[in-house]
C-alpha positions in Angstrom: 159.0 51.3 247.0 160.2 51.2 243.3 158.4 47.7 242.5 154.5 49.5 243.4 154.8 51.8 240.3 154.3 48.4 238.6 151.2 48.0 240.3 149.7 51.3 240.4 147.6 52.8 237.9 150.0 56.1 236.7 148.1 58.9 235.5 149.6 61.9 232.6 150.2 65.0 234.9 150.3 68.3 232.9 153.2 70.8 234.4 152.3 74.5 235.4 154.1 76.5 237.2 154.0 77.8 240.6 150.7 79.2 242.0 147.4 78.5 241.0 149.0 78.8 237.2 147.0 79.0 233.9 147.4 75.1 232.5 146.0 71.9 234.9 144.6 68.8 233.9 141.2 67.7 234.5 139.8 64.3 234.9 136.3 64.9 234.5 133.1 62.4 234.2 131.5 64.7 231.5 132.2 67.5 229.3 130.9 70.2 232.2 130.4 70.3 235.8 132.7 69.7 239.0 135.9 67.7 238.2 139.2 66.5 239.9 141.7 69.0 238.3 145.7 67.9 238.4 148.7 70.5 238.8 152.1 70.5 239.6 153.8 73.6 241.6 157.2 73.7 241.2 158.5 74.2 245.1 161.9 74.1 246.2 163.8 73.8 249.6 167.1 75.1 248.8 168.7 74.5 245.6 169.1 70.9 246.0 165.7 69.5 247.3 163.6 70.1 244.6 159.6 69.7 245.9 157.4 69.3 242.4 154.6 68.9 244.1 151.3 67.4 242.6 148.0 69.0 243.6 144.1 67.2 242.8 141.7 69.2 243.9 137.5 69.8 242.6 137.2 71.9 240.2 134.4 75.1 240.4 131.0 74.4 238.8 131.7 75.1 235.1 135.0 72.8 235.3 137.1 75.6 236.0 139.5 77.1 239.0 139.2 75.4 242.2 135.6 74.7 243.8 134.7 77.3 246.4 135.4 77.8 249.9 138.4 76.5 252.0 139.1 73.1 251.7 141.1 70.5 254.3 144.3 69.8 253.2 145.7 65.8 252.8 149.2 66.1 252.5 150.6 62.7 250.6 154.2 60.9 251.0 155.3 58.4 248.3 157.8 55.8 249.4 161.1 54.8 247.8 161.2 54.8 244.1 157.7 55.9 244.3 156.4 59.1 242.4 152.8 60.9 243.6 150.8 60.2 239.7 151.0 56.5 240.7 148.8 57.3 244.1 146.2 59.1 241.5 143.3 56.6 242.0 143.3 57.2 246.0 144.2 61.1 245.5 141.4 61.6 243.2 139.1 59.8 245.7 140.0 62.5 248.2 139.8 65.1 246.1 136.2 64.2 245.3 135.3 63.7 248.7 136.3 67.8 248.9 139.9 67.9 250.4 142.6 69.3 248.4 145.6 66.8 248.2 149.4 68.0 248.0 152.1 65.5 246.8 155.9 66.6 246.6 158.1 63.9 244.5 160.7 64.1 247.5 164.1 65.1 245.6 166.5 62.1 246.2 164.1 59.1 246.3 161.1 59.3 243.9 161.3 57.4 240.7 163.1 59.8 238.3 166.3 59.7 240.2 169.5 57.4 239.3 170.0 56.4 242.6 167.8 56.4 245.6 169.2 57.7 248.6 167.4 56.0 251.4 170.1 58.2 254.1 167.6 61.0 252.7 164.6 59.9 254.7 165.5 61.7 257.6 165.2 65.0 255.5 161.6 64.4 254.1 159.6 65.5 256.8 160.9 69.1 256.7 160.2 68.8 253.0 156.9 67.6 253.8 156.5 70.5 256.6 158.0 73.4 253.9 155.3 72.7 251.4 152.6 72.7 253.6 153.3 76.1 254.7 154.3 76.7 251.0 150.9 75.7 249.9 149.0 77.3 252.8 150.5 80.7 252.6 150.7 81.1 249.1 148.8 81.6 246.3 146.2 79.0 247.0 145.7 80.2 250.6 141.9 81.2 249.8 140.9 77.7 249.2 142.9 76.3 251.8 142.4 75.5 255.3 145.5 75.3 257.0 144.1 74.6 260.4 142.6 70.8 258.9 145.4 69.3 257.5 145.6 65.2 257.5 149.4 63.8 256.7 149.2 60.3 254.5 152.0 58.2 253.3 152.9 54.9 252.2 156.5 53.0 253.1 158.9 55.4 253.7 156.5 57.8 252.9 154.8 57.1 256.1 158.3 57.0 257.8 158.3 61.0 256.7 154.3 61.4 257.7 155.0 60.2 261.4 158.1 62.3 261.2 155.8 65.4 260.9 154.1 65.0 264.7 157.2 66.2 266.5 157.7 68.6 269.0 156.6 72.2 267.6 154.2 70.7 264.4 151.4 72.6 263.6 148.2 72.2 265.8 146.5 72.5 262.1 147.9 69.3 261.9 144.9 67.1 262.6 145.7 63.6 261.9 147.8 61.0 260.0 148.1 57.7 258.3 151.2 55.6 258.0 150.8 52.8 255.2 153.4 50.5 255.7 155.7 52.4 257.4 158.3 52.3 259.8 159.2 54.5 263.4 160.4 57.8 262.6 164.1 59.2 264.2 162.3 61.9 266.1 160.0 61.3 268.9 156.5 62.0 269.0 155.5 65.5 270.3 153.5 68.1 269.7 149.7 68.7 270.2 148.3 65.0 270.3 146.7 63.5 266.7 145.0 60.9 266.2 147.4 58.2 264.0 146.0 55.3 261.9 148.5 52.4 261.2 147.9 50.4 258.2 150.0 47.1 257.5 150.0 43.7 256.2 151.4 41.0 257.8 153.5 39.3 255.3 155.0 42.7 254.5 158.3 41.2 252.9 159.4 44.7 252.6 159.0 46.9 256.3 157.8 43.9 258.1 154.9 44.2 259.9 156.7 44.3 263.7 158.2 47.3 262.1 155.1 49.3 261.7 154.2 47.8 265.2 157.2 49.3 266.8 156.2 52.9 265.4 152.4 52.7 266.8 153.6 51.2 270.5 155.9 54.7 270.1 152.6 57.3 269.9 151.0 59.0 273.3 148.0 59.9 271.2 144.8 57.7 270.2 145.8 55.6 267.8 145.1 52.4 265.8 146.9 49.5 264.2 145.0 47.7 261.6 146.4 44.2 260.3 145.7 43.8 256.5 146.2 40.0 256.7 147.9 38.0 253.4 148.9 41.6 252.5 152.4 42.3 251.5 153.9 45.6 250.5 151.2 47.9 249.0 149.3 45.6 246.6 146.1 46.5 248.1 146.9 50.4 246.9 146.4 49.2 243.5 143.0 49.9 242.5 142.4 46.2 240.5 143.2 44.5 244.0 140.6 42.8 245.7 141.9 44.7 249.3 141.3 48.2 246.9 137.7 49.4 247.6 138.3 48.4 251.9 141.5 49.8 252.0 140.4 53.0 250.5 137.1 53.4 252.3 139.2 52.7 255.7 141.5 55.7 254.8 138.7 58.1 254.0 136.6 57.0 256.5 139.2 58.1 258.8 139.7 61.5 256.8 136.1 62.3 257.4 136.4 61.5 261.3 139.2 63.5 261.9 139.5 66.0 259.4 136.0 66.7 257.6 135.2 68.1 254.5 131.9 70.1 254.1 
């Protein structure tokens, strides 16, 4: 939702262009060495949906290029209003722990447009589905692994991340984690992924019977934990007090279902 960018910790995202590009921006703990490296590729689903899609990912041993061998994917969905840079604290978490995370701003409800369009939700999980194969096939195909993909996404992000384990989804398609979110319109279907359901229950936003409602819907294992006092994605922030068990509950489940070596 709009009000989290006021909560979250935003970080500067240098634009490149499409591909593995010449420019990114690195967010290193010393002048040499492995670091999380930040770039945008500039995707597109037809000429209006727009997919800018934010990548953090480890950086080879000298700082440069991406860190050798395939890496998992984590696919990330911000919610209304919402943009991926403010999700950079959890993103770079992942990206150290060795997956490779992709984050499209979705085109007609992240935080640069005049007016939300929350009729567009429906649409986002084909966006989300195009630039996964985008990203897969492309020009980063080396370093990815397509066949370990986890989908993440907060509010109606994670609306658009259950919206991905339909009928026909990739059977690279591991394993997701809805933050706050609510039942997607399509049923569940498709080979059967483990789904993690994160929620507080005084949610004034997508109450919590909401999110319930979308976990009673899955035939897969699954799990529904109840981040109690928490409303609507204060404990994403990483000065919160629910930060650091929030976080380690999300990659602990990355590391279960999808690993990274």
């Amino acid at each position: 939702m709009r009000k989290l960018g006021a909560v979250l910790t935003a970080v500067t995202v240098l634009l490149a262009g499409c591909g593995t590009g010449p420019q990114a921006r690195a967010q290193g703990r010393g002048s040499t060495g492995p670091r999380v490296v930040t770039r945008v590729v500039q995707l597109a689903r037809g000429k209006d949906r727009p997919l800018p899609t934010t990548l953090w990912f480890l950086s080879g041993p000298n700082g440069a290029g991406m860190a050798v061998g395939r890496h998992p994917v984590v696919l990330f969905s911000h919610g209304l209003g919402g943009l991926p840079e403010q999700f950079a604290p959890l993103a770079t978490e992942w990206a150290e722990a060795g997956y490779v995370v992709a984050a499209p701003a979705y085109p007609h409800t992240n935080g640069h447009v005049k007016r939300i369009d929350a009729g567009d939700i429906g649409r986002q999980s084909d966006d989300a589905a195009y630039v996964l194969k985008k990203i897969t096939t492309g020009n980063l195909a080396d370093h990815l692994d397509g066949d370990q993909v986890a989908a993440v996404g907060f509010s109606a992000g994670g609306t658009t991340t259950l919206g991905l384990f339909r009928a026909g989804h990739p059977r690279g398609l591991r394993a997701g984690i809805s933050i706050a979110g609510r039942r997607p319109g399509t049923a569940f279907g498709g080979p059967a992924a483990p789904l993690l359901f994160l929620h507080g229950d005084e949610d004034p936003v997508v109450p919590i019977e909401a999110g319930r409602a979308a976990f009673d819907a899955v035939p897969w294992p699954k799990t529904f934990i109840v981040l109690h006092g928490a409303g609507h994605g204060q404990y994403l922030n990483r000065g919160h007090p629910d930060y650091p068990a929030t976080s380690d509950r999300i990659l602990r489940f990355l590391r279960e279902h999808v690993p990274a070596t």
